[in-house]
C-alpha positions in Angstrom: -2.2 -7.0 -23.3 -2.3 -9.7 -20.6 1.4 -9.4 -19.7 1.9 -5.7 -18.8 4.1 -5.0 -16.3 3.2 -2.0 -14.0 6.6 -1.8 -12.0 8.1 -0.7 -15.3 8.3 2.4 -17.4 6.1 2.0 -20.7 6.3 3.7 -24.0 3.3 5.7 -25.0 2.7 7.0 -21.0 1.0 9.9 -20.7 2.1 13.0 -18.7 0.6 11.7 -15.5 2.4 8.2 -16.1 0.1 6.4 -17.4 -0.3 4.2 -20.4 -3.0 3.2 -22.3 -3.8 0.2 -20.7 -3.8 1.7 -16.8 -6.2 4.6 -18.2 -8.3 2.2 -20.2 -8.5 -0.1 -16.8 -9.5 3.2 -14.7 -12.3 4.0 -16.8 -13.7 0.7 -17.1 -13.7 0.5 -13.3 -15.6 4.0 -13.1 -18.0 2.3 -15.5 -18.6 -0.8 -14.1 -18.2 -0.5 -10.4 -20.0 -4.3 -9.4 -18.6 -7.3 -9.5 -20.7 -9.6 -12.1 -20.6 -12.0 -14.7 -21.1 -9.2 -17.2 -18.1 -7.3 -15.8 -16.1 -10.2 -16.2 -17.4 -10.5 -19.7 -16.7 -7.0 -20.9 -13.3 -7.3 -18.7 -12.1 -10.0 -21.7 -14.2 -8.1 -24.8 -13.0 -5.2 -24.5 -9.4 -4.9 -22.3 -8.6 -8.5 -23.4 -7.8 -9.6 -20.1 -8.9 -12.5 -17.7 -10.4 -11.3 -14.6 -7.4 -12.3 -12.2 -4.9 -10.0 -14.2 -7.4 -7.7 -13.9 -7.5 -7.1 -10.4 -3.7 -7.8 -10.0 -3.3 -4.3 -11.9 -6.6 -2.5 -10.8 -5.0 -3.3 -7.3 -1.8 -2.1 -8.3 -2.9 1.0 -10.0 -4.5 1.9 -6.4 -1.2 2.4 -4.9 0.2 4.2 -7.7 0.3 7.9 -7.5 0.4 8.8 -11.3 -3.3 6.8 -10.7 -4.4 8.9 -7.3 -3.5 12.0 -10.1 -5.9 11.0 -13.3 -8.9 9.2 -10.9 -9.1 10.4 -7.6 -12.4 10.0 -6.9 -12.4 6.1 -8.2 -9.0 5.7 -6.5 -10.7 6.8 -3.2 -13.1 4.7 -3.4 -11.2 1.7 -3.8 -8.8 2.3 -1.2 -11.5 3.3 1.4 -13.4 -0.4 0.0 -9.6 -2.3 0.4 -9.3 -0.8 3.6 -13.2 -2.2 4.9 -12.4 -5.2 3.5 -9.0 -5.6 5.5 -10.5 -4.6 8.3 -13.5 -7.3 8.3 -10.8 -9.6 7.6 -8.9 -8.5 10.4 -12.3 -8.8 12.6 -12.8 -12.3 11.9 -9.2 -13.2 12.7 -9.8 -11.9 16.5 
């Protein structure tokens, strides 16, 4: 499960172009919203994936439409906390 690629069609998609995975990665993230060692913990229990490949395609699935479509209200809220984030980096840059 650790080596799906998100810039390429998958077999079993649903309609809004999503596959099991993405769904299952959306609905752990409405579920578990915090960071913390427990997250992490469930992250590898139950989606079988290390935290870093986590976040490479809960980040990803924030720019994907198909995503925006199924979880608007999660995919929101992580763009509006990417975009706080960006801009504190952007603060301490000055």
């Amino acid at each position: 499960m650790s080596d799906v690629d998100l810039d390429r069609p998958r077999a079993g998609s649903d309609q809004e172009g999503l596959d099991g995975l993405s769904r299952a990665i959306l609905a752990f993230e409405t579920e578990w919203p915090k960071q913390s060692d427990q997250k992490e913990r469930a992250m590898r229990e139950r989606l079988e994936l290390e935290p870093v490949r986590y976040y490479q395609l809960l980040g990803r699935l924030v720019d994907d439409p198909a995503a925006q479509a199924h979880a608007p209200m999660l995919i929101g809220r992580l763009r509006r906390l990417r975009e706080a984030r960006a801009a504190r980096r952007a603060r301490l840059l000055r």
